[in-house]
N, C-alpha and C positions, 0 to 999 in steps of 0.2 A: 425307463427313467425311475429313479427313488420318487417314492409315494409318499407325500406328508399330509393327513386326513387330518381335520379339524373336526372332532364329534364330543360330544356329552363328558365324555369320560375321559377327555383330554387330546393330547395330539397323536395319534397313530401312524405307525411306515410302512411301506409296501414295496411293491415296485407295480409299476404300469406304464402304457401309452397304451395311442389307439391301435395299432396294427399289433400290438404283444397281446391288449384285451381281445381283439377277433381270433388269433392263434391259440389262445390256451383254447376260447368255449369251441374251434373248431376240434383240438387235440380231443377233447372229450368227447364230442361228437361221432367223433370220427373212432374211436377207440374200438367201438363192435363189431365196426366194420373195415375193419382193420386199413384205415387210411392214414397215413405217417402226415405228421404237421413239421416243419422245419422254421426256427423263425432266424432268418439271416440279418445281423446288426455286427455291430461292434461295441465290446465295451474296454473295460480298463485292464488293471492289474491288482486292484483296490478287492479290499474283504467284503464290499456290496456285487461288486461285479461277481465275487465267487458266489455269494446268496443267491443271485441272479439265474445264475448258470446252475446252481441246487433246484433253485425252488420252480426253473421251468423243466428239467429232466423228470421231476418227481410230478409234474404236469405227463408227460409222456411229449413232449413235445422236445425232437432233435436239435443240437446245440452246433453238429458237425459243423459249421457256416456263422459260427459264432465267432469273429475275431479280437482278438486280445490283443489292445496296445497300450505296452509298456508305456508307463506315465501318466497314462488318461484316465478317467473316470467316468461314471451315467454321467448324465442332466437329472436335473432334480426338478418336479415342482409340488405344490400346496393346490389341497384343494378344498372351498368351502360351502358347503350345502346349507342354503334355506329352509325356513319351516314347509315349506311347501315342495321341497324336495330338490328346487335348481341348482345346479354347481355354478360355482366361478373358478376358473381354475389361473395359477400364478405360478411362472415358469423362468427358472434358471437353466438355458439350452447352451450359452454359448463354449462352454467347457465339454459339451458332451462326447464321448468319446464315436457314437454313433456316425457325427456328424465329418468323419472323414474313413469313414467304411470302404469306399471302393477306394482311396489312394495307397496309392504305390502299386508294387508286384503281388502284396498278400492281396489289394486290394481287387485287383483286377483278376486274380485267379477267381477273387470271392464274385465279384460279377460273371465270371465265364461260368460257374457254376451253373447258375441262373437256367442253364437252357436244359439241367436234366431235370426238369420240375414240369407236371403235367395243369398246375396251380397256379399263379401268383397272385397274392394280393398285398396291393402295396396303396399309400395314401398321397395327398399332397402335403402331408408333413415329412413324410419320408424327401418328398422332392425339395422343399422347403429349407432342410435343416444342411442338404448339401452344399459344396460348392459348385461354380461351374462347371472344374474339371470333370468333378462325381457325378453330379447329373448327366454329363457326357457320354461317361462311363456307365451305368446303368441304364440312359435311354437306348446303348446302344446293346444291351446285355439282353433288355429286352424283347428287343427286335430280334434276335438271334434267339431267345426261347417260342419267341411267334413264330417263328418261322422252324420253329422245330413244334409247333402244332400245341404249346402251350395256353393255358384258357389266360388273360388278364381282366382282371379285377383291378376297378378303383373306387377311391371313394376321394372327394378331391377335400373335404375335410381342413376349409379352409382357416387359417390363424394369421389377421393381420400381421402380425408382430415378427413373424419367421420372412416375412418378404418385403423388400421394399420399398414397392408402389403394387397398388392393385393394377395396373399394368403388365407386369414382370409376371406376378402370380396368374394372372388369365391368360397371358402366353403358356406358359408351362402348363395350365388343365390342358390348354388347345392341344398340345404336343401330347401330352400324356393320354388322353381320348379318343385320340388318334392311331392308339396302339391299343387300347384298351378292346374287350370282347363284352365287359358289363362297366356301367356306372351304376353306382353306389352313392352318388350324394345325399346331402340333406339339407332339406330345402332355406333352414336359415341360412347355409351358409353360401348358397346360391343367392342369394336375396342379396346379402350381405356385400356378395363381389360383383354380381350382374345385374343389382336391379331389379332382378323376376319379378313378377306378380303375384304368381301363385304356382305350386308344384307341377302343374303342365306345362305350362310355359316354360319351366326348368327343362323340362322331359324335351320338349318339343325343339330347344334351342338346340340341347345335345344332339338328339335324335339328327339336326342336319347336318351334324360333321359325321353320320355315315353307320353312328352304333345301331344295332340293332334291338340292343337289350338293355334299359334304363328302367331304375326304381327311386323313386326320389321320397327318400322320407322325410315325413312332417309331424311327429311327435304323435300326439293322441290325435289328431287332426285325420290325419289319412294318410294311405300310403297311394302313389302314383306306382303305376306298373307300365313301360312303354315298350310294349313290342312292334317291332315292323312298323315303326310309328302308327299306333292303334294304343289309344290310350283306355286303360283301366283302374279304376278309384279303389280303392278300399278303404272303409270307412272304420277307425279304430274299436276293438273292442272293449265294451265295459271291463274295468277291473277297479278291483283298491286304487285310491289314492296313490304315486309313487312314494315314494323313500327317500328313493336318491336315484337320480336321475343318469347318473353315472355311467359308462358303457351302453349305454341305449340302442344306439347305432352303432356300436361296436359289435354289440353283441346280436340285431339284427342282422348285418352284413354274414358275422358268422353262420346264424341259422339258414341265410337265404342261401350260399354259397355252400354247402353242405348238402342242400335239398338237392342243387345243381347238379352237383357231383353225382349225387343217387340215380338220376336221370328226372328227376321229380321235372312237371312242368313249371315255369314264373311263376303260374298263379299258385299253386300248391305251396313253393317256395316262400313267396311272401307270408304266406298263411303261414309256414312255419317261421321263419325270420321274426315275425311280430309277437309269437307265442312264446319264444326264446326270451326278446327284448322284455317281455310284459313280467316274465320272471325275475328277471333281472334288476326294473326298477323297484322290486316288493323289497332291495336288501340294501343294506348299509355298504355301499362300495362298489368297484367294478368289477368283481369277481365272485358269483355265487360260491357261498362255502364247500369243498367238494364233495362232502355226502348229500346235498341236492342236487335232484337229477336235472342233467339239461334237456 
């Protein structure tokens, strides 16, 4: 999506979301170790979409699965940061061109793709922004990369606003969890949609539709680690004050999902996933400048 930052020195553009900020800091990550990132979306035919499609190649992250439809455009929204670092973030989605990715025949080639990926990490905004048909089409795209031995990643990264009734959105975690190999939530927004109490309980709800590997983060608070239902706390470490609280969990997901790949265990993962995030909130945005190492 186009990025409109509210800061000191006036209004600033970007582009971002949450699954684009986990792919760039994965692309970087992954660059030494020569792991390819691909981030599959749709956009327009508009001179943002082509910035887009510039300024994530020059990321090192593949476009191949990037569709272009004529007529459409991003989604756009506004985001604005407290003195004490919280975003609020304000979103114009329904134009977006994302938002009809699997329909038709490009559509559907671009889900069969899907199953040559040893990866996927997708959100419930991705699931959110779809139609029925799309979600159809993707739930079933992903079943056919599981079953070609692919890892899923979620993170259910819930937004009242893209769904509508908290009903409909806790259907679709249920199904999306269901295929999933890791959750990724965060714990407000488990709170938000279920009630939870506190980040185990998140851990422990998921944990009985069958995952075996759950991490529910909670800000500076702590991180939940749930393996083979055996739950593990980690308690956040001292840093600076945040910035901008931006990518947080975007950019932990990246780090945790990257350690994975390495063969690292959970617990090492986490450790690095929170080391990531804690750099992340020291800066103005969701995206470290790129001469800072990730």
């Amino acid at each position: 999506m186009i990025e409109l930052t509210d800061a000191p020195s006036g209004i600033g553009r970007g582009f971002g979301g949450d699954t684009l900020n986990t792919a760039i800091y994965l692309a970087r990550l992954g660059k030494a170790e020569g792991i390819k990132v691909d981030y599959v979306t749709a956009l327009g035919d508009d001179p943002y979409s082509d910035e887009m499609i510039a300024a994530w190649s020059l990321e090192g992250i593949g476009v191949k699965n990037v569709l272009r439809i004529p007529g459409k455009m991003p989604g756009l929204y506004s985001i604005r940061t407290s003195k004490l670092g919280e975003r609020s973030f304000f979103y114009w989605r329904s134009a977006a061109a994302a938002r009809q990715m699997f329909n038709g025949e490009e559509g559907k080639r671009l889900a069969a793709s899907l199953k040559d990926y040893d990866w996927i990490y997708f959100s419930g905004i991705t699931m959110g922004i779809l139609d029925l048909d799309g979600r159809m089409i993707f739930l079933d795209a992903l079943r056919r990369a599981s079953d070609a031995k692919a890892k899923l990643a979620y993170d259910s990264n819930y937004r009242p606003r893209i769904w509508s009734d908290e009903e409909e959105a806790q259907a679709m975690n249920s199904v999306c969890l269901g295929w999933a190999d890791l959750a990724l939530p965060s714990f407000d927004d488990e709170r938000a949609l279920y009630g939870d109490k506190n980040p185990e309980a998140t851990a422990l709800r998921i944990a009985k539709q069958g995952l075996l590997e759950i991490v529910v983060k909670d800000g500076d608070n702590q991180t939940v680690l749930c393996v083979d239902k055996k739950i593990v706390r980690y308690k956040g470490a001292s840093h600076p004050e945040p910035i901008d609280t931006t990518a947080a969990g975007d950019s932990f997901n990246a780090g945790y999902i990257f350690a994975r790949m390495l063969g690292k265990s959970p617990e090492d993962a986490v450790v690095d996933g929170a080391s990531l995030a804690y750099r992340v909130v020291g800066v103005r945005g969701a995206i470290l400048p790129r001469d800072m190492e990730v």
